[in-house]
BALOBA-1460 file (C-alpha; in Angstrom, 3 decimals):
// residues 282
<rec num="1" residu="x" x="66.262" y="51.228" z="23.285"/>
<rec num="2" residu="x" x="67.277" y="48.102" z="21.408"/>
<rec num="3" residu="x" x="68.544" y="45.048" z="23.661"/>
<rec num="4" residu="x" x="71.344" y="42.747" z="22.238"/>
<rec num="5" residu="x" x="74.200" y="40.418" z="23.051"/>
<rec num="6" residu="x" x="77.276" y="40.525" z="21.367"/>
<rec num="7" residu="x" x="77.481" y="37.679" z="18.672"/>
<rec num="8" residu="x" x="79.926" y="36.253" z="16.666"/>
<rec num="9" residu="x" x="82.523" y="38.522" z="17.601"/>
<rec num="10" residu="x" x="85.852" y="38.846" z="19.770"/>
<rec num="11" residu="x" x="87.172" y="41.817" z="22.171"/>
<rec num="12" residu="x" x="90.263" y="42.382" z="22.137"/>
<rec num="13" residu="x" x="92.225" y="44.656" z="24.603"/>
<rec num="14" residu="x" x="94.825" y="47.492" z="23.523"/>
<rec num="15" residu="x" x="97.200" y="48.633" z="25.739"/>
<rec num="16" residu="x" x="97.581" y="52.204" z="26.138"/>
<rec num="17" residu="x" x="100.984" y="52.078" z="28.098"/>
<rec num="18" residu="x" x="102.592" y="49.259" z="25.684"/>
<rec num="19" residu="x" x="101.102" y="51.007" z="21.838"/>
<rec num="20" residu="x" x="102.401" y="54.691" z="23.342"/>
<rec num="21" residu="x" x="104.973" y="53.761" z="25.841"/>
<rec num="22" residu="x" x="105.500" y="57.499" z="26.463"/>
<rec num="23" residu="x" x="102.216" y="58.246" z="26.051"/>
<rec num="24" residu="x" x="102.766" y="60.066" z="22.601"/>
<rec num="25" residu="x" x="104.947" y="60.696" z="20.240"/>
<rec num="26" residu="x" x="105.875" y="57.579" z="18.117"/>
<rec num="27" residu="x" x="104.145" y="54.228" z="18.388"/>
<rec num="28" residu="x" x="105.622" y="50.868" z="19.285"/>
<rec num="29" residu="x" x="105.113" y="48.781" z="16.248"/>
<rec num="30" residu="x" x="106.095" y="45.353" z="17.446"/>
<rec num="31" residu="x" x="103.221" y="46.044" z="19.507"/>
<rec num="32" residu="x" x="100.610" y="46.557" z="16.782"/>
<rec num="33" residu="x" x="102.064" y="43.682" z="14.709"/>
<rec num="34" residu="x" x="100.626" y="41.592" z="17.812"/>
<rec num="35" residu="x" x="97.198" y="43.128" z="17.739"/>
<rec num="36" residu="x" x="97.594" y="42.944" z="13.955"/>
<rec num="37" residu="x" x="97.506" y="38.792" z="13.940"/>
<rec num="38" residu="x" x="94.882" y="38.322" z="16.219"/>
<rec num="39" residu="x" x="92.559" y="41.066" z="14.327"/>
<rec num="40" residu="x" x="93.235" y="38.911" z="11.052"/>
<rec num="41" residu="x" x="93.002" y="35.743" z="12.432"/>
<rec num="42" residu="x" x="89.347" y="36.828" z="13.638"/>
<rec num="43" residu="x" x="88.446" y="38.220" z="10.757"/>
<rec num="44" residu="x" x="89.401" y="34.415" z="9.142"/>
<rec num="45" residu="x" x="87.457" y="33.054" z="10.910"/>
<rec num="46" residu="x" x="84.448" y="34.925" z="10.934"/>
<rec num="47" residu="x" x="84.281" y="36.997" z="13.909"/>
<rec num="48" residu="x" x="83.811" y="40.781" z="14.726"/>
<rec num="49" residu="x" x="86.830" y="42.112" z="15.983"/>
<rec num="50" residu="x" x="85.378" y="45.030" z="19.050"/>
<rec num="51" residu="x" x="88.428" y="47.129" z="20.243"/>
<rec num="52" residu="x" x="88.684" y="48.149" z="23.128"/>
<rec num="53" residu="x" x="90.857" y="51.313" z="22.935"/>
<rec num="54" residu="x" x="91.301" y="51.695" z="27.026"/>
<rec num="55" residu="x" x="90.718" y="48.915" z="30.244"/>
<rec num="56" residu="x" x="92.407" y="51.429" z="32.707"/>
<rec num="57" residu="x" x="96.171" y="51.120" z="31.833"/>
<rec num="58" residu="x" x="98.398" y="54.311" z="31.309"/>
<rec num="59" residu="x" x="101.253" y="55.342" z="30.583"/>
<rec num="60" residu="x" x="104.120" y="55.751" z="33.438"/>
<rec num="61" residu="x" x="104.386" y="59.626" z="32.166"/>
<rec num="62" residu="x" x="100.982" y="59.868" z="32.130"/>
<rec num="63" residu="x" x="100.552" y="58.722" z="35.306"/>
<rec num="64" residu="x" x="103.355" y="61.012" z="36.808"/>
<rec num="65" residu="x" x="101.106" y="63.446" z="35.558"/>
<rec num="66" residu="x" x="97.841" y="62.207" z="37.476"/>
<rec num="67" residu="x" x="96.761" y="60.271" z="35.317"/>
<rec num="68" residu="x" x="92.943" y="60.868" z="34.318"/>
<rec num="69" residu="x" x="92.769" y="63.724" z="37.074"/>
<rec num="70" residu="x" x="95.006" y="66.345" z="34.711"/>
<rec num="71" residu="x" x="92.720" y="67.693" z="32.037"/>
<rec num="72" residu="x" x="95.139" y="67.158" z="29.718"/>
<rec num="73" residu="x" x="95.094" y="63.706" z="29.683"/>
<rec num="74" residu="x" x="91.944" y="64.728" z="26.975"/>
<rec num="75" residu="x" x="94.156" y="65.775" z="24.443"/>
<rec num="76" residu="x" x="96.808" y="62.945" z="25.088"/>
<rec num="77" residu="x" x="93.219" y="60.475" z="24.653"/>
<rec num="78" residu="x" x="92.384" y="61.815" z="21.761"/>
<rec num="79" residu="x" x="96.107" y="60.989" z="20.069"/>
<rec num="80" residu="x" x="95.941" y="57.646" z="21.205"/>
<rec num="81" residu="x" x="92.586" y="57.043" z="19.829"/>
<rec num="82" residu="x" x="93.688" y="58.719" z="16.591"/>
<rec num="83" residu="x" x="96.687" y="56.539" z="15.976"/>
<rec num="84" residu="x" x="94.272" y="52.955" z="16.918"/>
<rec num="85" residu="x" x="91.845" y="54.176" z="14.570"/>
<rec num="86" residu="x" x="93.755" y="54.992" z="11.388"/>
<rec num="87" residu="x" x="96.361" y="52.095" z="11.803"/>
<rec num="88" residu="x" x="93.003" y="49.786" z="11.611"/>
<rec num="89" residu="x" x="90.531" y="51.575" z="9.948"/>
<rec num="90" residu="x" x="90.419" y="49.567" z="6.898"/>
<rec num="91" residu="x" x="89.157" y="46.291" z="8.972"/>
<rec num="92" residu="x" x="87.931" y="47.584" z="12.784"/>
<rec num="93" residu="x" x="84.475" y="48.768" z="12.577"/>
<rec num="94" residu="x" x="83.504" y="48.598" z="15.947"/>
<rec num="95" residu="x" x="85.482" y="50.351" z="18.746"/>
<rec num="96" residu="x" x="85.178" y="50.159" z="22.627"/>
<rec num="97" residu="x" x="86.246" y="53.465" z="24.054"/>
<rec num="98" residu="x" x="86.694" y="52.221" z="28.023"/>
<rec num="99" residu="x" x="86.183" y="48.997" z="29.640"/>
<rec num="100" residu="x" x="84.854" y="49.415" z="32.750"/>
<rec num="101" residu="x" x="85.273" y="53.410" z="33.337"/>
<rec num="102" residu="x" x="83.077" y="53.069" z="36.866"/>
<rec num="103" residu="x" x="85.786" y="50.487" z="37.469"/>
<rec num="104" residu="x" x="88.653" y="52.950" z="36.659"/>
<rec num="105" residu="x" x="87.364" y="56.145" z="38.363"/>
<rec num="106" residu="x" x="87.463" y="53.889" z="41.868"/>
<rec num="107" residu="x" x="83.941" y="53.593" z="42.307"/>
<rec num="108" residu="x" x="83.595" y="50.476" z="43.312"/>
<rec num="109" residu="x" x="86.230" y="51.184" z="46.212"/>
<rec num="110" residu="x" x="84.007" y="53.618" z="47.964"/>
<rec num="111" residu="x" x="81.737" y="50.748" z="48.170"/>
<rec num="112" residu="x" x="84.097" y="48.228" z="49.690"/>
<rec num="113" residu="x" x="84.120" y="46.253" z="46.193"/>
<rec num="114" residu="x" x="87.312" y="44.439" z="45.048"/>
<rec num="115" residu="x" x="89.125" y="46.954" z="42.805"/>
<rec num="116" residu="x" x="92.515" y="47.627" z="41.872"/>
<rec num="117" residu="x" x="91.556" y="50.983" z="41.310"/>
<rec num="118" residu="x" x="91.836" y="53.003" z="44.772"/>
<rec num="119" residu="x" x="91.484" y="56.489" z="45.410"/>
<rec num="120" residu="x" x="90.347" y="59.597" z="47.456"/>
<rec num="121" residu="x" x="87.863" y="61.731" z="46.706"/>
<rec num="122" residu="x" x="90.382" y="64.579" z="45.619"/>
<rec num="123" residu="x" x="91.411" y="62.211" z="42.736"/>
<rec num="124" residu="x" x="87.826" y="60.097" z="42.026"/>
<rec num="125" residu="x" x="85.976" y="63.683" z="41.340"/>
<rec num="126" residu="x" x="88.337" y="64.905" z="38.770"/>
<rec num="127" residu="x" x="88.874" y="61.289" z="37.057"/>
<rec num="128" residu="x" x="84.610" y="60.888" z="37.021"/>
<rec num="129" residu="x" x="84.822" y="64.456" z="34.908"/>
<rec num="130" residu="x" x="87.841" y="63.682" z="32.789"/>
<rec num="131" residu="x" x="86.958" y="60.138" z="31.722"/>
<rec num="132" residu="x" x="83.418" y="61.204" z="30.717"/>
<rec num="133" residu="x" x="85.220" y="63.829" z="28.634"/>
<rec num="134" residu="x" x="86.855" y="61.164" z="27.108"/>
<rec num="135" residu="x" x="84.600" y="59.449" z="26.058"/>
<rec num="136" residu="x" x="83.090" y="62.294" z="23.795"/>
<rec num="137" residu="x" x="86.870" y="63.451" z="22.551"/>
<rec num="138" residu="x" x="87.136" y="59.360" z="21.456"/>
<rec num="139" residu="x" x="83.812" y="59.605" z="19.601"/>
<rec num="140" residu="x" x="84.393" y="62.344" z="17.797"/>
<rec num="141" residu="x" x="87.879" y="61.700" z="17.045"/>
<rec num="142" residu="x" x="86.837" y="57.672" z="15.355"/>
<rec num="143" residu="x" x="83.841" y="59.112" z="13.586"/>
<rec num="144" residu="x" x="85.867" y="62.052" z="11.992"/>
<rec num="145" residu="x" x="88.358" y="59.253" z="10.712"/>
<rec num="146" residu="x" x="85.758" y="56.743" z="9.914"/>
<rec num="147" residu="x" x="81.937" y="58.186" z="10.204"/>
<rec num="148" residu="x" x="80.243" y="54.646" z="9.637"/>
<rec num="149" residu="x" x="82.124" y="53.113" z="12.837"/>
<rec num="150" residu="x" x="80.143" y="52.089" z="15.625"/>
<rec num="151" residu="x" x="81.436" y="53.446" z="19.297"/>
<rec num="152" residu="x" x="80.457" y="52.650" z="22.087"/>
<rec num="153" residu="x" x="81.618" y="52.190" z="25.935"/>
<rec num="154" residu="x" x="81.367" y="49.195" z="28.353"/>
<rec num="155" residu="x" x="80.082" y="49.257" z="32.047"/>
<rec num="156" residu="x" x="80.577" y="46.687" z="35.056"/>
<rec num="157" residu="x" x="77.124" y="46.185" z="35.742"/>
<rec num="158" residu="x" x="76.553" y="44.917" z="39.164"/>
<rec num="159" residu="x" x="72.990" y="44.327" z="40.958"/>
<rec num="160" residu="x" x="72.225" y="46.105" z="44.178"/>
<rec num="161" residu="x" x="69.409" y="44.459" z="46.112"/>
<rec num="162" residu="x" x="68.251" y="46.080" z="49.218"/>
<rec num="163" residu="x" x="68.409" y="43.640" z="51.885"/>
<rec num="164" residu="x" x="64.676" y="44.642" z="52.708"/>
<rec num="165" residu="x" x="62.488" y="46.822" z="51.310"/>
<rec num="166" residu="x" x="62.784" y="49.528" z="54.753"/>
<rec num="167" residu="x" x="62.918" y="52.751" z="53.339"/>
<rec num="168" residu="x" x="66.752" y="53.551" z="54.347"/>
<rec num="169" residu="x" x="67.857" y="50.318" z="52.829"/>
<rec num="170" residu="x" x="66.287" y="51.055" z="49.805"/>
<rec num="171" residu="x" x="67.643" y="54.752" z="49.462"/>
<rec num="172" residu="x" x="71.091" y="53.438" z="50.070"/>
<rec num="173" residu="x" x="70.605" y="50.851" z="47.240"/>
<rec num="174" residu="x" x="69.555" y="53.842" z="45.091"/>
<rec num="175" residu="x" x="72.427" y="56.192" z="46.161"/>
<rec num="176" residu="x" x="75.161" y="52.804" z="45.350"/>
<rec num="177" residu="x" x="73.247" y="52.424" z="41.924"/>
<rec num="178" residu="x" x="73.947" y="55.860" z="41.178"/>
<rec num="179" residu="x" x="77.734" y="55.802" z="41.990"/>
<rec num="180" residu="x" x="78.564" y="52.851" z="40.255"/>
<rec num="181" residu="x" x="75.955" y="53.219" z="36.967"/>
<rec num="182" residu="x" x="73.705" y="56.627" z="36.540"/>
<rec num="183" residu="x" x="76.720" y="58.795" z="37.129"/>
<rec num="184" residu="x" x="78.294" y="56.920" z="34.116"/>
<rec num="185" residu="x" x="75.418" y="57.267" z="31.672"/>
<rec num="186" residu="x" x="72.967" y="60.271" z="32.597"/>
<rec num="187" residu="x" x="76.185" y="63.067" z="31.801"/>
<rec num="188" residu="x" x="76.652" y="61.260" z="28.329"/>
<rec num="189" residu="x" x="72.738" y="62.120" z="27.728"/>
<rec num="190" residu="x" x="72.601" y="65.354" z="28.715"/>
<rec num="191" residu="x" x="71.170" y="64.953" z="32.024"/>
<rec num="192" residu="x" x="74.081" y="65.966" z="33.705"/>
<rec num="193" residu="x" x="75.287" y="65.215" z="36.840"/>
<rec num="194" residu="x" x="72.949" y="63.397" z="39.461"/>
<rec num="195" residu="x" x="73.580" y="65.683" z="42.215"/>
<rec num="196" residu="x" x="70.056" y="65.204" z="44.089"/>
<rec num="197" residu="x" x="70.892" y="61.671" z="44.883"/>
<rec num="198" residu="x" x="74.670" y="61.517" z="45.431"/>
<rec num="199" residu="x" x="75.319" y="65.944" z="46.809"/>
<rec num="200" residu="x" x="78.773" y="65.232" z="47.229"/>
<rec num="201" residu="x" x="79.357" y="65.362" z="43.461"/>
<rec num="202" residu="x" x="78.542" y="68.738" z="43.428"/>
<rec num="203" residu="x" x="82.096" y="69.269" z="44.209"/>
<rec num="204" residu="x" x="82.687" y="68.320" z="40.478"/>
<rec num="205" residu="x" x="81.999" y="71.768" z="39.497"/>
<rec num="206" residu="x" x="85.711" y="72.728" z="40.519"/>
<rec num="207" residu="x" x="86.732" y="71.310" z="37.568"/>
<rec num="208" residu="x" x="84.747" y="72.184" z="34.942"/>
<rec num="209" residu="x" x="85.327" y="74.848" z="31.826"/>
<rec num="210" residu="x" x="83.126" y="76.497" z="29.761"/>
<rec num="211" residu="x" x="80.788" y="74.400" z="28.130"/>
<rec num="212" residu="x" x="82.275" y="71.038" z="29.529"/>
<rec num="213" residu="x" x="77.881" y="69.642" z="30.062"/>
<rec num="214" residu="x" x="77.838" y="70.271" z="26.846"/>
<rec num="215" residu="x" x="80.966" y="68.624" z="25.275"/>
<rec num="216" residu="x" x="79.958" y="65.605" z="27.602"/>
<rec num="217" residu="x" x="77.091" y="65.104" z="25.655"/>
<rec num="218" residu="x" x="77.820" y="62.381" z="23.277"/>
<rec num="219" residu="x" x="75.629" y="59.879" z="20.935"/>
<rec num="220" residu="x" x="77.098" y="56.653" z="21.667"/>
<rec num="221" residu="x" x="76.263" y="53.657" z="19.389"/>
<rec num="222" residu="x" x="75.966" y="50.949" z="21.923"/>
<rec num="223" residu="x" x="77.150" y="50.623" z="26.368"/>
<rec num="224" residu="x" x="77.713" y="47.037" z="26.395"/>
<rec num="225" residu="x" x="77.169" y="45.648" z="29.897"/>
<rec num="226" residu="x" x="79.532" y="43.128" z="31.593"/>
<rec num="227" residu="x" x="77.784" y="41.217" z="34.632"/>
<rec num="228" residu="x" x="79.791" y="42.093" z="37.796"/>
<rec num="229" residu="x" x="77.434" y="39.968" z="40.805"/>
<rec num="230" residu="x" x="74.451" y="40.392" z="42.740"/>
<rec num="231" residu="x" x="75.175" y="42.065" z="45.956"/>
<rec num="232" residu="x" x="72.839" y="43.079" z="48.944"/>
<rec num="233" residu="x" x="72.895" y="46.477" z="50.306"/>
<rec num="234" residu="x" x="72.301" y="47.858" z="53.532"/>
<rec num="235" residu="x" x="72.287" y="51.881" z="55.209"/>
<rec num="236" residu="x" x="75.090" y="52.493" z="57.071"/>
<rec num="237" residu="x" x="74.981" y="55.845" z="58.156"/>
<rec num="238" residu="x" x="79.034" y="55.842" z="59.128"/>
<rec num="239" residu="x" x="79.843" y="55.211" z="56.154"/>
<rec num="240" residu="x" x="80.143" y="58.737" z="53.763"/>
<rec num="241" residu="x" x="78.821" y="59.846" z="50.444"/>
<rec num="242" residu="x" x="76.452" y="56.923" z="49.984"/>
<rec num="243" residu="x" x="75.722" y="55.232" z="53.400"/>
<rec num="244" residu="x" x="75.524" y="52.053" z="51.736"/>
<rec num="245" residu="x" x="77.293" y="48.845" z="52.952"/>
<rec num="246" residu="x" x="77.691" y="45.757" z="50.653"/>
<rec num="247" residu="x" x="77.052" y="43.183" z="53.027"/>
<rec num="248" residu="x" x="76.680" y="40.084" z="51.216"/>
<rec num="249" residu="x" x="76.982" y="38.536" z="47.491"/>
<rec num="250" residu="x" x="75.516" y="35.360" z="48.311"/>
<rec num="251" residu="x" x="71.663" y="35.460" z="48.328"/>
<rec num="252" residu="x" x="68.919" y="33.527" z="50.344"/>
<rec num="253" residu="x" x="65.761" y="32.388" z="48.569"/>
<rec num="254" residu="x" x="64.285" y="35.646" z="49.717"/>
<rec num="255" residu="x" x="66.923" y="37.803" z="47.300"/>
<rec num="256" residu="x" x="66.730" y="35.469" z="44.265"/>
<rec num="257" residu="x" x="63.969" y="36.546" z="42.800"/>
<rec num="258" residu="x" x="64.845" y="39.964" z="42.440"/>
<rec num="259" residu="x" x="68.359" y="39.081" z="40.795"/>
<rec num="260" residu="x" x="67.579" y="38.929" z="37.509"/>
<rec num="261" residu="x" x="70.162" y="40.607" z="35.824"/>
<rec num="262" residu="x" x="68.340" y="40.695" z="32.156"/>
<rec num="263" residu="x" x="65.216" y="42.627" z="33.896"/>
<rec num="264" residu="x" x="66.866" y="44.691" z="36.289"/>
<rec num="265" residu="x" x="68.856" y="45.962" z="33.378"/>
<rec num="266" residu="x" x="65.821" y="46.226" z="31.359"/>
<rec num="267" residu="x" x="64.694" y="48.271" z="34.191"/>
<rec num="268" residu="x" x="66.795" y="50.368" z="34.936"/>
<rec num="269" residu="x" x="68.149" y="51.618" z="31.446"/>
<rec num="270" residu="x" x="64.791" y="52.135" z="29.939"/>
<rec num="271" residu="x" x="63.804" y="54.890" z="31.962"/>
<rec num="272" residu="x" x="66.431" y="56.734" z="29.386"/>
<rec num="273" residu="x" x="64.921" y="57.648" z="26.559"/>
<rec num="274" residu="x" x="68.113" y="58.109" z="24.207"/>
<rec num="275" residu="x" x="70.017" y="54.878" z="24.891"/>
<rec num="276" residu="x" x="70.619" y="53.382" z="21.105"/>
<rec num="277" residu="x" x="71.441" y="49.930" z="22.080"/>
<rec num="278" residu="x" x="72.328" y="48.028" z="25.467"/>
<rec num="279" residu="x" x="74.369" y="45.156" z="24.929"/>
<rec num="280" residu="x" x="74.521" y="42.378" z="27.144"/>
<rec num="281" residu="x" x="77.541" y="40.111" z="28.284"/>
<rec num="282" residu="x" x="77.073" y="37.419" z="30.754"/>
């Protein structure tokens, strides 16, 4: 696994619901003549422009539809990636597929984190599934238009620190890191789902077709990593699916030393043997 940070180079945010108002069909073109200037004016200047194609915004058809819970929101991805791609192949290299997909799915409401993104566990399962999905219908779709782009996908990386190292404090920690990080990576790498730590997600099965751990498998250039905060964890057995409360973001002397976010993601992504490149953002 290679370890990086990005460098000389600008992200820059399309929106899904203002390039395909409807979701499909024809493109708005004032639109791109916006992203057009600032992917020029970067380039003048001597930074990498990194798309990234989705932060979470759809459609309002799309979302009539339910949004990343209807399977065919795949085949509506895969158009919208299409038309990014070709209208700036000839100077976008490096593409983003999601910013922050643990973000979108809602994990970080089951935890009690700030997100805009809130929903039940009939919606969170079948977004999880089809947002993966995604992410291997994106890749294949920019490679088949340009094969030397680089693709990748960005995580919100936050720390969970057990508040002590009691074994049920330390499991919970485990089970939160697994909701808001492994589930997001280990599919991708053909580990599939991590159903010994989180059981709940077996109910993901529901929606899958033929082959889908297999078309989830994908061979993504780079997961950049933006740092969310260090957070303390705690068992709290009323609490479903993980039993872990986040009790605290501010940290005592005790906590500090175990909140270094460069080793912790060191850690924890080099037990995966098939990561290309981890790219940090602080």
């Amino acid at each position: 696994m290679e370890l990086d940070r990005f460098s000389a180079s600008f992200k820059i945010h399309f929106l899904w619901s203002k390039i395909l108002p409807s979701g499909e069909g024809e493109f708005n073109l004032d639109e791109f003549d916006k992203y057009n200037e600032v992917i020029n004016e970067c380039i003048n200047n001597g930074l990498t422009p990194y798309i990234v194609i989705c932060s979470g915004d759809l459609p309002a058809k799309i979302k009539s539809m339910g949004g990343w819970s209807n399977r065919d929101i795949l085949m509506l991805f895969e158009y919208y990636v299409g038309i990014c791609v070709e209208k700036f192949k000839d100077r976008v290299h490096h593409w983003i597929l999601f910013n922050n997909p643990n973000n979108i799915c809602g994990s970080f409401y089951f935890l009690g984190l700030k997100s805009k993104y809130r929903y039940g566990m009939d919606k969170f399962i079948p977004n999880v599934h089809h947002i993966l999905l995604c992410h291997s219908v994106g890749f294949n779709k920019i490679k088949k238009i340009d094969s030397k782009a680089i693709v990748g996908t960005n995580l919100l990386f936050t720390n969970l620190i057990p508040i002590n190292p009691l074994q049920p404090n330390v499991a919970s920690a485990i089970r939160a890191d697994c909701l808001l990080h492994s589930l997001f990576v280990e599919p991708f790498l053909g580990l599939g789902y991590p159903y010994k730590v989180l059981p709940f997600l077996s109910k993901i099965k529901k929606y899958f077709l033929e082959d889908d751990l297999i078309h989830i498998i994908v061979n993504l250039d780079f997961i950049s990593l933006d740092f969310n905060d260090n957070v303390l964890v705690k068992h709290n057995s009323y609490l479903p699916f993980t039993n872990a409360s986040i009790i605290s973001n501010l940290l005592d002397d005790n906590h500090k030393k175990s909140s270094n976010i460069n080793y912790n993601v060191i850690k924890k992504f080099s037990m995966y043997e098939n990561i290309n490149k981890i790219i940090l953002i602080n």
